[in-house]
C-alpha positions in Angstrom: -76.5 -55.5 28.9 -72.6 -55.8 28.3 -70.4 -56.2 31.5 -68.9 -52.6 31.8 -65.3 -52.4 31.0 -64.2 -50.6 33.5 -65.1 -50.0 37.7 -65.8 -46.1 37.1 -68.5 -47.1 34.3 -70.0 -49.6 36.5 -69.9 -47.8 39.2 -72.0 -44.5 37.1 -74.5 -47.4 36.2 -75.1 -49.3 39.3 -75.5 -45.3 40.8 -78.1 -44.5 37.9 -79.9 -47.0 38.6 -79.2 -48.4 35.3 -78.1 -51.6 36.9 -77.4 -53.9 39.6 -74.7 -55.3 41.6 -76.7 -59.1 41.1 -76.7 -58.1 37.3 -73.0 -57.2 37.3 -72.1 -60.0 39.2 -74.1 -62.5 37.1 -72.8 -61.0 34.0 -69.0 -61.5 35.2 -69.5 -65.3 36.3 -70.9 -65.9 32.9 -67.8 -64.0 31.0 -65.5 -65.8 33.2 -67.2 -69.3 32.8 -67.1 -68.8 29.2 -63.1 -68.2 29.7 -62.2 -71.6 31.2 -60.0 -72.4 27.4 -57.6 -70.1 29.0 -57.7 -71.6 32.2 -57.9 -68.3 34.5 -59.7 -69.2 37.1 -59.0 -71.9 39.6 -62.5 -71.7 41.3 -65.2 -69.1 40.7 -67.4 -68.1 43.6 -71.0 -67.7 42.4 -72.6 -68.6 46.0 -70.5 -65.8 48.2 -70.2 -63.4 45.1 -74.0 -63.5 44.8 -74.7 -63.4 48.3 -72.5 -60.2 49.0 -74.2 -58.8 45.1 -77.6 -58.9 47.5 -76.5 -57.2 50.1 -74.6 -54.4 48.1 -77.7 -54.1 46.1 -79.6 -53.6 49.5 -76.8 -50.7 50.4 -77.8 -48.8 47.0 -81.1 -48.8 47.8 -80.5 -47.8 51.7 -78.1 -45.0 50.3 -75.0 -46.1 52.3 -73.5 -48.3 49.6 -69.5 -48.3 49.9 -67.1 -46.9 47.8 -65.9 -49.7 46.0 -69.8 -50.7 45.4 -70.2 -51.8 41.7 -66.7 -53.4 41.5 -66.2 -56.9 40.2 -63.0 -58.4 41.8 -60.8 -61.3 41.6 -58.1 -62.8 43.8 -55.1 -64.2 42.8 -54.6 -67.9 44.6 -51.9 -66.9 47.1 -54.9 -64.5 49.0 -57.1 -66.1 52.1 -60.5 -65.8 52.0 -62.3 -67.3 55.0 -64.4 -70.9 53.8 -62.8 -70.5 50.1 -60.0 -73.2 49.2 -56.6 -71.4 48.7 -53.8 -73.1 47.4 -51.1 -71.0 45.8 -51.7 -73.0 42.6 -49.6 -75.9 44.6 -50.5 -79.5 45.3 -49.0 -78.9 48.6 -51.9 -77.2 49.3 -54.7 -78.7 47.3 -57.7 -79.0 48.5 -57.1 -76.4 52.1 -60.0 -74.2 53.1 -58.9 -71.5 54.8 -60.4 -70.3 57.9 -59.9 -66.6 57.9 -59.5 -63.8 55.2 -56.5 -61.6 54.7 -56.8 -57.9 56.0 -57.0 -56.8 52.2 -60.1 -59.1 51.4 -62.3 -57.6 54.3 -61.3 -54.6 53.2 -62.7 -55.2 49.6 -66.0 -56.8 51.2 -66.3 -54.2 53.9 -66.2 -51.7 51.0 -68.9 -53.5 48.8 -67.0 -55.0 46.4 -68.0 -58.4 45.0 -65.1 -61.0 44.3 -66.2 -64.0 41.7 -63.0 -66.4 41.6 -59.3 -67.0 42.7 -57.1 -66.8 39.6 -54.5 -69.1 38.7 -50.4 -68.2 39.2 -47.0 -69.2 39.2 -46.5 -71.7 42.5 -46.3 -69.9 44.8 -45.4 -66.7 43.3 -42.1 -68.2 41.7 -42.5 -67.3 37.7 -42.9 -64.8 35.4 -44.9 -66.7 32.8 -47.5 -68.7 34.8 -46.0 -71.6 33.4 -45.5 -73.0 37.1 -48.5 -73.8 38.1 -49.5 -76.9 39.3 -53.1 -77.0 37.7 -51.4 -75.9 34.1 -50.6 -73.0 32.4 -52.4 -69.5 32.0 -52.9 -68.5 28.0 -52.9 -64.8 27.2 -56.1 -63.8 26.2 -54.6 -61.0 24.0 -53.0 -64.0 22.1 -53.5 -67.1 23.2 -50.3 -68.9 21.8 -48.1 -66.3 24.3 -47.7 -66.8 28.0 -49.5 -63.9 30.4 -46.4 -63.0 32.4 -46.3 -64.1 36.2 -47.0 -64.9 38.9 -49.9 -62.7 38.4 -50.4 -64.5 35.3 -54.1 -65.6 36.2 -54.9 -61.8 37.9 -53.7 -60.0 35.1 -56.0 -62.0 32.2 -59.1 -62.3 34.0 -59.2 -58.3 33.7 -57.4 -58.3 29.9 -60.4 -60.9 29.4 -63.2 -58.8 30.6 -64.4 -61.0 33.4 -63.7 -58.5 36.3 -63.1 -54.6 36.7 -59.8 -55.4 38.7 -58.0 -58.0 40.1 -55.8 -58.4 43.2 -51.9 -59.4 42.6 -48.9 -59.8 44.7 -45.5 -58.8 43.5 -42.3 -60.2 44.7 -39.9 -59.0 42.2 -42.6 -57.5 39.2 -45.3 -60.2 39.4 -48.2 -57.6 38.8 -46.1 -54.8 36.9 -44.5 -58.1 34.4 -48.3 -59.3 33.5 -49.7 -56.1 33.2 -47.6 -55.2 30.3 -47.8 -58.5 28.6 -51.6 -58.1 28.9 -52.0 -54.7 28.1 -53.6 -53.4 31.3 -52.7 -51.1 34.4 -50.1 -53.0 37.4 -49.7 -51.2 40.6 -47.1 -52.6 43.4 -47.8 -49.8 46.4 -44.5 -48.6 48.7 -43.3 -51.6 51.0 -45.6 -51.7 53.8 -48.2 -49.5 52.3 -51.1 -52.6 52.2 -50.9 -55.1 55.0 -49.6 -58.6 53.9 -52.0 -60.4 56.4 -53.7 -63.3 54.8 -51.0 -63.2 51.7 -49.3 -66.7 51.2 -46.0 -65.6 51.5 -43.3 -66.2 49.2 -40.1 -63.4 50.0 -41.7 -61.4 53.2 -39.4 -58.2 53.1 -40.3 -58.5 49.0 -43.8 -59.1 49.2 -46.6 -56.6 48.4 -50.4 -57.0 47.4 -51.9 -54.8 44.4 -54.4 -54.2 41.7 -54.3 -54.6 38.0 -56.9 -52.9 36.5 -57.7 -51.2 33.0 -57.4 -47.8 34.1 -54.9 -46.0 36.7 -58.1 -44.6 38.7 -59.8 -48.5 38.9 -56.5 -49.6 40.7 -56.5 -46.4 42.3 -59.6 -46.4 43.9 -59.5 -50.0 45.2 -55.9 -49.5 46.4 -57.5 -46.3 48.7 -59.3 -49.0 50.1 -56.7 -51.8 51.3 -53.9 -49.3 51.8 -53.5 -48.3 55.3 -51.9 -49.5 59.0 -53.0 -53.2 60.2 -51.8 -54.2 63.5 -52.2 -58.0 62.4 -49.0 -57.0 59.9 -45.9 -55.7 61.7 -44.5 -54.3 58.8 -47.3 -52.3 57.4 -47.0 -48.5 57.8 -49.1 -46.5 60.7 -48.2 -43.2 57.9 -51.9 -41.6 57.2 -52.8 -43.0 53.5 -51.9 -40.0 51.3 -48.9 -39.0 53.3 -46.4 -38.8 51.5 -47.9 -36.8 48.1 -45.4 -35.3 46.0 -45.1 -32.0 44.5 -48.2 -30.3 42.9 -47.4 -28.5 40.6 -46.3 -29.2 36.8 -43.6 -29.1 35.8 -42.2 -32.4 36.8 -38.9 -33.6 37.2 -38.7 -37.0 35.5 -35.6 -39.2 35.6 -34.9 -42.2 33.3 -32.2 -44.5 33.7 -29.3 -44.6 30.5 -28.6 -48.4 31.7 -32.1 -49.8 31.1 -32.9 -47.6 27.7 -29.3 -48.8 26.2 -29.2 -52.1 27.3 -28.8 -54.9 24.4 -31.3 -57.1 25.3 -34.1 -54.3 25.0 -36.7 -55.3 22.3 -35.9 -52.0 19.3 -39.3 -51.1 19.1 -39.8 -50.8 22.8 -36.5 -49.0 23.1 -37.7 -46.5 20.1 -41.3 -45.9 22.4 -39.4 -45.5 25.7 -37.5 -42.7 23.8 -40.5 -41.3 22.1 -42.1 -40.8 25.0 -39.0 -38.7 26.8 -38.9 -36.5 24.0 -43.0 -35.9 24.0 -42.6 -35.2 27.9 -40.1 -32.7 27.3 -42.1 -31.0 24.8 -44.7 -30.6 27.0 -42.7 -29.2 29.4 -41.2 -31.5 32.0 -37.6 -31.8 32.9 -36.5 -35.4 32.0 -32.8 -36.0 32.0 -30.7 -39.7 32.0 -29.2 -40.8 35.4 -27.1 -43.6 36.1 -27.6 -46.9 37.7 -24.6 -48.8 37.7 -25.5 -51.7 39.8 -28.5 -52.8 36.7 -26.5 -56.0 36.6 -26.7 -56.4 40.3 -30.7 -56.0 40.5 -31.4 -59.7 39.5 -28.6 -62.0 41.1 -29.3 -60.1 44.5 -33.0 -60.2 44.7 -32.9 -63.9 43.6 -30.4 -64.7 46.6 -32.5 -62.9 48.9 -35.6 -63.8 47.9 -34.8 -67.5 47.5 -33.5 -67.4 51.0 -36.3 -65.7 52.3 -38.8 -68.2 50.2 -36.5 -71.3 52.3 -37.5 -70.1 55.2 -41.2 -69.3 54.8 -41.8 -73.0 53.2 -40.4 -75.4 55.8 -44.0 -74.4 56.7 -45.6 -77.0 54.3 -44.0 -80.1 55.8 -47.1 -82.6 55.5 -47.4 -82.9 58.9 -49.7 -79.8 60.4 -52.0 -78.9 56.6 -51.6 -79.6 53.5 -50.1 -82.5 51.5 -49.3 -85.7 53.3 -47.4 -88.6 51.5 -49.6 -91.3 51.5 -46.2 -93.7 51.1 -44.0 -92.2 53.6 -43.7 -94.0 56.7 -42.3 -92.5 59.9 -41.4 -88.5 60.0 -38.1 -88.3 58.4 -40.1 -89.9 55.6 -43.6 -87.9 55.8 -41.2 -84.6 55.6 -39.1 -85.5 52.5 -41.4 -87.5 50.4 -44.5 -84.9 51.5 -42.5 -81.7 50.0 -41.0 -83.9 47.1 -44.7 -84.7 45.5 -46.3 -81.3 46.7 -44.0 -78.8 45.5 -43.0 -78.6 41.5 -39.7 -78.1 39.9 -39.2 -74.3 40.3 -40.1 -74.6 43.9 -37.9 -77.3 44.9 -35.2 -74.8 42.6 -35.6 -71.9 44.8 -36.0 -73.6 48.1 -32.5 -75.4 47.1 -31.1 -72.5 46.2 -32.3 -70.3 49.4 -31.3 -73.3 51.2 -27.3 -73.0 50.3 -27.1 -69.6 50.3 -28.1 -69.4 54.1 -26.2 -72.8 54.6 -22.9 -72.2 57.3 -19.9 -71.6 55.2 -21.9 -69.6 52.1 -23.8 -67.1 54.4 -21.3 -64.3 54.3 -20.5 -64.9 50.4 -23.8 -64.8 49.3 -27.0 -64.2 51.9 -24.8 -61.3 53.6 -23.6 -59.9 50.1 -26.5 -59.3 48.8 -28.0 -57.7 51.9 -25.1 -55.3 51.4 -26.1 -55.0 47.7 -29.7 -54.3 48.5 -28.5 -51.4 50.8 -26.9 -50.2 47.8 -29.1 -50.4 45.4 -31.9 -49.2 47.9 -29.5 -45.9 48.6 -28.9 -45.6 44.8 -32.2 -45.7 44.4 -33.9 -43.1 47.3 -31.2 -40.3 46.2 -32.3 -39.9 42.6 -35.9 -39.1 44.1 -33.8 -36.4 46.0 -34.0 -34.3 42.8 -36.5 -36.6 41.0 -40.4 -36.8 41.3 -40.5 -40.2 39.0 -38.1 -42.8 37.0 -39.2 -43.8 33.7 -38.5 -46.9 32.2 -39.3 -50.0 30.3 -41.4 -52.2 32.2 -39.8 -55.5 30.5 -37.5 -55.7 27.9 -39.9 -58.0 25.4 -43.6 -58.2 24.8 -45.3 -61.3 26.0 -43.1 -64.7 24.4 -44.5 -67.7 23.2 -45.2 -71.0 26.0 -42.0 -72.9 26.1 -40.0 -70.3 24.8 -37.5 -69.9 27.3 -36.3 -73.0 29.1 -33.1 -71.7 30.9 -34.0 -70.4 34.6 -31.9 -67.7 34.2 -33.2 -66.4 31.0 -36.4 -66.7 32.6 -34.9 -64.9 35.6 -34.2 -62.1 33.5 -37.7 -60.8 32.3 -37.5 -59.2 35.7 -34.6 -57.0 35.1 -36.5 -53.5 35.2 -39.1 -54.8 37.7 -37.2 -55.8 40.6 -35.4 -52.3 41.8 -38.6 -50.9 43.2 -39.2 -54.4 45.3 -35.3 -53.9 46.5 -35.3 -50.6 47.8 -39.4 -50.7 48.6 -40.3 -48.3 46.5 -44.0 -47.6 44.7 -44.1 -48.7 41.0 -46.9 -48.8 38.6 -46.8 -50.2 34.7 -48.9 -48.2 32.1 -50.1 -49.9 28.9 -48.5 -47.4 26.6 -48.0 -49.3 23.6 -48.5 -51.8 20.9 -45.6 -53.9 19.2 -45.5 -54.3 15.2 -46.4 -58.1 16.4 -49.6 -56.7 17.5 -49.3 -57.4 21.1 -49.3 -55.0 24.2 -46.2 -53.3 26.2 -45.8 -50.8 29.3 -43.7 -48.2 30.2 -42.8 -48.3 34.4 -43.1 -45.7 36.6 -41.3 -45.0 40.2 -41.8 -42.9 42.7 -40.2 -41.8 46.3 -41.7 -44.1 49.0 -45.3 -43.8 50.4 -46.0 -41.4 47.0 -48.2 -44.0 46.0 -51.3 -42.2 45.6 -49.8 -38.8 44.1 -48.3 -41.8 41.4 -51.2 -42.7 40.7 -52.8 -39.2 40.1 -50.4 -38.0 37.1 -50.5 -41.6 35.4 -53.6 -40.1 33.2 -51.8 -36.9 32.9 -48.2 -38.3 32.0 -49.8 -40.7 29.4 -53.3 -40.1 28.4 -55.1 -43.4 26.6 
C-alpha cells in the first residue's frame, strides 16, 4: 500500500477498513527514514507513534475513534512533548527531555492523531531558510539544491516529502506561510490567540502562533478545529467559541489587494504576472476586488524586527546554563557559567537578535526604538483592521521569490526581507493562510497569501478551495 497523500484519503481508508492506523504509521516512519539526505527530522518517534497507532486502531474498532483518527503528524522542534527531547534545533538545549506536552499536542493525541518525529528549524525560530540550525540545514525536497524557507523549514518538507499528512509550525513573522510557498503546500498561521502557545518554546510571545502545513486547506483545517480554542494554561489565548467570528456567507466577496506589495520592485515578474492573473479571474467570476493602500509596507519589517528581537531578549535570559540546558564545562564561577554557557549554546543569528533586542530595550534607546515601534505596530495593526471594515480578505503574494539556493543570501537584512508580505498579519494579529497557487518557469512552487478580519479563521479556511480550486 502507498502512504496516502493526504489526511481526508487516509482518513476514507482507515474508516473502510481498507487500512490501519499501525499500517499508516509504519508506512510514514519508513518514508521519513528513507528522507534522512534531507535532514528533516531531528528524531523520529516509532515507540510512542506506534503505541498511540494501537490504541487508535482499538478506537476504530470500538467505534469511538476521534476525529483527527488516521492523521499522521509531525512537530516542529520548538513544541513539548512530555518524555521526547526538545531542543529548538539549539545546543543550548541539546539533549533536554521535557517533562510535559504543550496544550496543542494533547489536543492532537486526545483526538487520535499519531505524531512520528520533531522536524528540524531555524534556532529557535530566527530564519527563514532553515539555514540556522544547529544540527545543519534543511534541503528542499522539491529541489534539493534550494533552501525550504524557515523556521518551519523542517515542518513544511516532511509534508512536501510525503512522510506525514500535516505538520505542526509556529510563525513569528511568516515561519509557516514562508515555507509553505517555497515547498508547494498549504500554511496556516490562525488569529493571535486563537491556539494556546502552552508548551511552544517561545521566541517573540505577542508574535508567536502555532499552525498546520498541510497539502490541502481542509487537512490544516481539520486539525486546526482541533487545537483551536480557550486554554487557561495560556493567558493570551481567546475564551471566543471556535467559529465565532465567521464571515459573510454569501458570494460575492469583497476582496482587497494591496497596490504596494503587487508594484513593489523586488517582486519576482512571474509572480507579479500570477498575483494579477488571479485578480482578474476573481473578478470574472464575480467578486469585487479592488487595490487599497498600505503605506507603511516599508515599516512592516524594521518594526517587527525591533519588537520581536526585544521580545526574543527577554524570553532567552531563560537559557543561562545554570537551571537546564547547556552548561560550560570551562567556565568557572557564575559570571563565567552565564557568559561562556550562552556563547557556545546559542549560534550566530541568535546571539544577532538577542544583541539587537538587547539595545533596543537598553536605557537611553527605549523611546527611539522599543517605544517607536510599538507606536508603529498600532499603526499598522489600525491600518490593517479598517480595510476588513469593507473587506472580507486581502490578497497578496506570499513572498516576493520562489525558494533561493543555500548560501544565497548572506546579508541579514536581505534575508530579513523574505518576510516582507508575511509579517502584517503577525503585527496586527490577524489570520493568514498561504495557498500553493503556482509554479515558476524554474519549475519550483509559489503561494498567493490570504487575510482575514480576526478570529475568521475558520470561515478563511472554508472559501480557500473555492477562491482557488487545485
Amino acid at each position: 500500500m502507498e502512504f496516502p497523500r493526504t489526511f481526508g484519503e487516509a482518513r476514507a481508508l482507515l474508516l473502510d477498513g481498507r487500512t490501519t492506523a499501525t499500517e499508516l504509521t509504519d508506512l510514514a516512519l519508513q518514508r521519513a527514514g528513507a528522507t534522512q539526505h534531507l535532514n528533516i527530522y531531528l528524531e523520529l518517534f516509532p515507540d510512542s507513534a506506534r503505541t498511540q497507532a494501537a490504541a487508535v486502531d482499538a478506537r476504530v474498532k470500538a467505534g469511538t475513534a476521534g476525529p483527527l483518527a488516521g492523521c499522521i503528524i509531525s512537530l516542529k522542534d520548538n513544541l513539548c512533548y512530555k518524555d521526547h527531547k526538545v531542543s529548538a534545533s539549539s545546543r543550548i538545549l541539546e539533549g533536554f527531555t521535557s517533562i510535559y506536552s504543550a496544550t496543542v499536542v494533547e489536543r492532537l493525541l486526545a483526538a487520535d492523531a499519531v505524531v512520528i518525529g520533531r522536524t528540524n528549524c531555524d534556532e529557535f525560530a530566527m530564519g527563514s531558510s532553515n539555514e540556522n540550525s544547529a544540527y545543519g540545514k534543511v534541503l528542499n525536497p522539491l529541489d534539493p539544491t534550494k533552501v525550504p524557507g524557515g523556521s518551519s523549514g523542517g515542518a513544511a518538507a516532511s509534508v512536501a516529502a510525503g512522510t506525514c499528512h500535516v505538520a505542526l509550525g509556529s510563525d513569528t513573522g511568516g515561519s509557516i506561510r514562508q515555507p509553505a510557498s517555497f515547498c508547494g503546500i498549504v500554511g496556516f498561521k490562525p488569529t493571535y490567540g486563537r491556539v494556546s502557545r502552552y508548551g511552544l518554546i517561545a521566541f517573540a510571545s505577542s508574535f508567536d502562533q502555532i499552525g498546520p502545513l498541510a497539502h490541502t486547506a481542509a487537512d490544516a483545517a481539520a486539525v486546526h478545529t482541533v487545537i483551536a480554542g480557550h486554554d487557561p494554561r495560556d493567558n493570551t489565548s481567546s475564551s471566543r467559541p471556535v467559529g465565532s467570528g465567521n464571515g459573510p456567507g454569501a458570494e460575492p466577496l469583497r476582496i482587497a489587494y494591496y497596490r504596494e506589495c503587487v508594484e513593489r520592485p523586488g517582486l519576482d515578474p512571474e509572480i507579479k504576472a500570477h498575483v494579477l492573473a488571479h485578480i482578474d479571474r476573481l473578478k470574472a467570476a464575480g467578486h469585487i476586488v479592488e487595490p487599497i493602500e498600505l503605506p507603511m509596507l516599508d515599516h512592516l519589517v524594521p518594526a517587527y524586527y525591533i519588537l520581536a528581537t526585544a521580545e526574543a531578549s527577554s524570553n532567552l535570559a531563560r537559557f543561562d546554563g545554570v537551571r537546564y540546558g547547556h552548561r560550560s564545562k570551562q567556565a568557572k564561577g557564575v559570571d563565567e557559567t552565564y557568559r561562556m554557557s550562552r556563547s557556545e549554546g546559542f549560534g550566530p543569528e541568535v546571539k544577532r537578535r538577542i544583541l539587537l533586542g538587547t539595545f533596543v530595550l537598553s536605557a537611553g534607546y527605549y523611546d527611539a526604538y522599543y517605544a517607536q515601534g510599538q507606536r508603529v505596530r498600532r499603526l499598522i495593526r489600525d491600518n490593517t483592521l479598517k480595510a476588513f471594515e469593507q473587506y472580507d480578505l486581502v490578497l497578496t503574494p506570499t513572498c516576493p521569490s520562489t525558494a533561493f539556493g543555500h548560501g544565497e543570501i548572506s546579508d541579514p537584512v536581505a534575508m530579513y526581507l523574505q518576510d516582507i508580505f508575511t509579517v502584517q498579519a503577525n503585527l496586527a494579529g490577524v489570520p493568514a493562510v498561504s495557498l500553493p497557487t503556482g509554479t515558476h518557469s524554474n519549475g519550483l512552487p509559489f503561494g498567493t497569501q490570504l487575510m482575514a478580519k480576526p478570529f475568521a479563521d475558520e470561515w478563511m479556511m472554508a472559501v480557500c478551495d473555492d477562491l482557488f480550486p487545485a
